[in-house]
N, C-alpha and C positions, 0 to 999 in steps of 0.2 A: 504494500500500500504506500500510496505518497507521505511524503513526510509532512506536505502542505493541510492534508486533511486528518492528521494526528494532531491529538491532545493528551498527552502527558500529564499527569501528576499520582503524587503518593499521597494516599489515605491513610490517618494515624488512627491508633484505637479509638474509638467513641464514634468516629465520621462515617456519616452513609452517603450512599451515590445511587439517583435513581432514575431510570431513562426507560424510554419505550422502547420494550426488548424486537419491535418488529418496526422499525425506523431506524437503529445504531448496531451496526458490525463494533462491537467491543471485544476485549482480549486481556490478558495480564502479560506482562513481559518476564521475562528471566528472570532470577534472582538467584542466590547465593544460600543455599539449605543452611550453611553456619555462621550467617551471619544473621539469624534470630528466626524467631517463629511464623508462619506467615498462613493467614484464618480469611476465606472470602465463604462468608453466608450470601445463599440466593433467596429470593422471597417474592412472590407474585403479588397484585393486588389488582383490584379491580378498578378499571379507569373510570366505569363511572359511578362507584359510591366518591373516589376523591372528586372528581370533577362534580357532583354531588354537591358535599362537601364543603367545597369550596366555592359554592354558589351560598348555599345557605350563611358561611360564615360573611360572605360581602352584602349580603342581605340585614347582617344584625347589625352593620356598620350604620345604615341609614336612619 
């Protein structure tokens, strides 16, 4: 892949990353087993209770 359409960065313990798994070619890169532990949990959710959601909460704004 191009390097022009890469985004790079490291996630520290506590940080989530969450993207529409059917729109983003994502990946992990290489790492080094002895230089520390390394944990990626997967998790589904449904776009439209967030989108939901997220109507309701700009709704209590008003």
């Amino acid at each position: 892949m191009m390097k022009k359409f890469q985004i790079n960065f490291r996630l520290e313990p506590g940080d989530i990353y969450s993207f529409n798994n059917r729109r983003v070619l994502h990946g992990r890169t290489e790492y080094d087993p002895n230089s520390g532990h390394r944990h990626l949990q997967g998790y589904y959710i449904d776009r439209d209770e967030i989108i939901g959601r997220l109507n309701y909460l700009k709704n209590q704004k008003s």
